[in-house]
Each structure stands twice: as C-alpha cells, then as structure tokens.
C-alpha positions in Angstrom: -17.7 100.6 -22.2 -17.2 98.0 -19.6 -20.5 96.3 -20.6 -19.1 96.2 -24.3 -15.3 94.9 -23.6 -17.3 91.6 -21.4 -19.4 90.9 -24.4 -16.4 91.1 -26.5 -14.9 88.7 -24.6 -17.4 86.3 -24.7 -18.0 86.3 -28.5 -14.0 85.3 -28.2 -14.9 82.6 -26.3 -17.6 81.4 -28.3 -15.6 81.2 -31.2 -12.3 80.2 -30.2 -14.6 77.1 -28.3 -16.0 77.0 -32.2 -13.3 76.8 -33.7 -11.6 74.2 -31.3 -14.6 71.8 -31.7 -14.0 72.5 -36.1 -10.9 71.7 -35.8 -10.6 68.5 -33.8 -13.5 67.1 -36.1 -11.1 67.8 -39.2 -8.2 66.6 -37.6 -10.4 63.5 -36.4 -10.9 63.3 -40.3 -7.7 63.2 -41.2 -6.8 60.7 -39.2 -9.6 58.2 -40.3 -8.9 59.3 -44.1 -4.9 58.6 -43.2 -5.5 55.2 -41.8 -7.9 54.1 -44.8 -5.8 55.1 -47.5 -2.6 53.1 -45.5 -5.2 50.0 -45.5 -6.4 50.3 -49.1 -2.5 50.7 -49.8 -1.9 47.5 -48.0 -3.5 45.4 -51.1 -0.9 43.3 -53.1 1.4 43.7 -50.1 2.9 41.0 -47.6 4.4 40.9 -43.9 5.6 38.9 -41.4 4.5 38.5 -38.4 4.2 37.0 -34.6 1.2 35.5 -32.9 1.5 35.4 -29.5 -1.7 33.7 -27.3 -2.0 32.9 -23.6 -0.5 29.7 -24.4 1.6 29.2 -27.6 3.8 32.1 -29.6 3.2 31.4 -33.8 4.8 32.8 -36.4 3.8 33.7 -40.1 3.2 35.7 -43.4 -0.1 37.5 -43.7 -0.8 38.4 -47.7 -3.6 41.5 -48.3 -5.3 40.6 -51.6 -7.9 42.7 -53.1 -10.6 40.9 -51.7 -8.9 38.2 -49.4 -6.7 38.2 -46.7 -3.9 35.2 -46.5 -2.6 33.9 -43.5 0.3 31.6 -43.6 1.6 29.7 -40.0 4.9 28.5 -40.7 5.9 27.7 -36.8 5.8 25.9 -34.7 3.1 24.0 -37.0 2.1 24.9 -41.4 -1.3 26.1 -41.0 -3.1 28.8 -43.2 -6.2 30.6 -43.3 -8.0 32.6 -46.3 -10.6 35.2 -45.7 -13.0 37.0 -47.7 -16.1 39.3 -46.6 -17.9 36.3 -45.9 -16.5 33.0 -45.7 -13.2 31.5 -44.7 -11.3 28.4 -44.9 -8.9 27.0 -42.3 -6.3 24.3 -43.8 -4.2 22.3 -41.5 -1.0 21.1 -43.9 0.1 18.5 -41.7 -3.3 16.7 -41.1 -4.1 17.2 -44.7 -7.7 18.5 -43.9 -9.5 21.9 -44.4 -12.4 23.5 -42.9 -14.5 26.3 -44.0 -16.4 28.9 -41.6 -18.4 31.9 -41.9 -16.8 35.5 -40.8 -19.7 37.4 -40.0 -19.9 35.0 -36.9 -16.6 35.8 -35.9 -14.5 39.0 -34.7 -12.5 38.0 -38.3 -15.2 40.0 -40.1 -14.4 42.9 -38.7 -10.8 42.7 -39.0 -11.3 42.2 -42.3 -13.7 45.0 -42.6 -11.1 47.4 -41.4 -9.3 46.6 -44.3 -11.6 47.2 -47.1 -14.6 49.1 -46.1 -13.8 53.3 -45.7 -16.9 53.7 -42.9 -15.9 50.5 -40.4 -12.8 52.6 -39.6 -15.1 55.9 -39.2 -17.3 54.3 -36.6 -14.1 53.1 -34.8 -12.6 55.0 -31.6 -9.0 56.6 -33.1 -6.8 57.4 -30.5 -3.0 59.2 -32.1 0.3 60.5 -30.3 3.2 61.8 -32.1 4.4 57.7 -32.8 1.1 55.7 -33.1 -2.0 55.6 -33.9 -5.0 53.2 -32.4 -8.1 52.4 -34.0 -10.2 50.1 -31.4 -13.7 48.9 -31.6 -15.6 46.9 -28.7 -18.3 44.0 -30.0 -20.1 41.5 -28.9 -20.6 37.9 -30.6 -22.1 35.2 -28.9 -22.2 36.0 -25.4 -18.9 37.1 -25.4 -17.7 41.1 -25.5 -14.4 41.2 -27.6 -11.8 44.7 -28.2 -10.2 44.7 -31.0 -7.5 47.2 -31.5 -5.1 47.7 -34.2 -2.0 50.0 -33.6 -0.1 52.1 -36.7 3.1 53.4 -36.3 3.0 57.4 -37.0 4.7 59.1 -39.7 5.1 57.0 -41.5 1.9 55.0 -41.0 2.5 51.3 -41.1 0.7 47.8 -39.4 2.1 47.2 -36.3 -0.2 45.1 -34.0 -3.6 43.7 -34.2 -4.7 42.9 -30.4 -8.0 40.8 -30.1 -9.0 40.5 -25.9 -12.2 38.5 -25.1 -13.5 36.7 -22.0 -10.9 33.9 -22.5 -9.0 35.2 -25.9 -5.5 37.2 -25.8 -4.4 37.4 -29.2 -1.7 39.7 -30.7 0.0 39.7 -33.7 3.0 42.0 -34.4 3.8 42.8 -37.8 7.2 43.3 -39.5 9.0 43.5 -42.6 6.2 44.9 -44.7 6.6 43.8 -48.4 4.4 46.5 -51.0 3.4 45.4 -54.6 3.7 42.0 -54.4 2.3 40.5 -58.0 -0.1 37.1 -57.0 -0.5 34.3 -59.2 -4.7 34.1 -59.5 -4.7 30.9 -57.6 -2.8 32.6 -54.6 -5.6 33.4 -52.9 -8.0 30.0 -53.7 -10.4 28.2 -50.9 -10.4 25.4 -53.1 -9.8 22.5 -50.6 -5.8 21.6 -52.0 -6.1 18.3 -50.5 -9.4 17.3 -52.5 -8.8 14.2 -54.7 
C-alpha cells in the first residue's frame, strides 16, 4: 500500500506541475490578447503627453490613426512627426522645413509595430502586477542595443509610458488625458511637405 500512496503522490505532482505550466501559458495569453485589443482600440484616439530626455523636458499630443501615428510638440518649440510602417517625416514649424526618414532604421518601427501588428507584442517580454502591465523588447540597430518598454496601467488598461534607453538615449514619454473616437479630417494625417510652394 505504501508503494501505491508514493506513486499517487507523484502523479499529483506531475499534474498539478502540468497544470501550473497550462495555466501560466493561458494567462500569458491573455495578457498579450489584453494589451493588443487596448492598442487596436487606441486608433482614432488622441493624448497628451510629456517627453522628458537627459537634457530638455517637451511636451505634446500624440494622434493614433489607422495606419499613422501623429506626433505634435507644442513646447518649448512646434515640431511634429508622422509615422507610418515605413517612412516618416519630421517637420520643424518654426524653420519652415521637413525631413523624411525611413522607420525600419530606427527603434520608431517598432514602436509603431506594437501598435498595429498582433505578433510584435507576442514576441515581447510582458511582465503584469495588480496596477501595470510592461511589455519590453531589447534590439539592436546600428551598433547600438536599445530597450524599449511600454508600461499600461491595469484594470483598466491604458498608455502610460513609453521608455526608450540606448547607449546615449533616455527617452520617456508619459501619457495623459486619453481622448477615444476622435473623427480626422483625411488630410490629418498627410506627409505632404506643408511648406512646399
């Protein structure tokens, strides 16, 4: 009988350890499904938001458009950037110039990934406590190794802080008063030059 209770006890085991490892991949799960359907919710939706760098704090609007992401500076100087999966522009209001870039150079593309394609987030490290949630991704461009994190508040999700830290790069912007369904004028999102004559 004793032979019988010790095997017992080690099926138990086997599948309580079984059903530990289940249920921490579907709770993993729902954690990437949660943070993608807050993202995808995120189109047509505005917020504010403050840019803080080694040297200089900035503030701003940042506008999620179905394909494009809008980034208005308002202070200290009226700058704004427009991303799509591929290319960019930079526009400098005050100089009256504009400059266009390619993403998928820069750690841009995959903050903009995050935002529109389901299995970026998947292949991200998610890390959630009982008030946030952390999806963080390490990458290298150029010589130069880069973490990006983005930080959710919990229940209810919402954009909080985007943290880019490279070898000389400490960006973090933190988001507030979140804006949903905004309705954009087809032009909103243009990377027509506006100071082209």
């Amino acid at each position: 009988m004793l032979a019988k209770d010790k095997f017992l006890e080690k099926i138990n085991l086997l599948i309580f350890i079984l059903s530990l490892s289940f249920s921490q991949n579907l709770y993993s799960e729902n954690i990437y499904e949660k943070v993608f359907n807050y993202n995808e919710g995120l189109r047509n939706s505005s917020a504010n938001f403050i840019q803080t760098n080694p040297n200089y704090l900035q503030e701003g609007k940042i506008f999620f458009g179905d394909k494009r992401i809008k980034i208005n500076y308002n202070n200290p100087e009226k700058l704004t950037i427009i991303l799509s999966e591929k290319k960019g522009v930079y526009i400098n209001h005050e100089l009256k110039e504009s400059e266009f870039f390619l993403t998928k150079k820069s750690y841009i593309k995959i903050f903009f990934e995050i935002f529109h394609k389901k299995n970026r987030i998947q292949n991200m490290f998610v890390e959630q406590s009982n008030n946030h949630i952390e999806i963080s991704e390490k990458i290298q461009l150029d010589n130069t190794f880069y973490n990006i994190k983005l930080i959710y508040e919990n229940d209810p999700i919402k954009l909080r802080r985007l943290e880019i830290l490279g070898n000389d790069d400490k960006i973090q912007m933190g988001f507030y008063d979140h804006n949903i369904e905004n309705i954009f004028d087809k032009n909103f999102f243009s990377m027509v030059d506006p100071y082209l004559n």
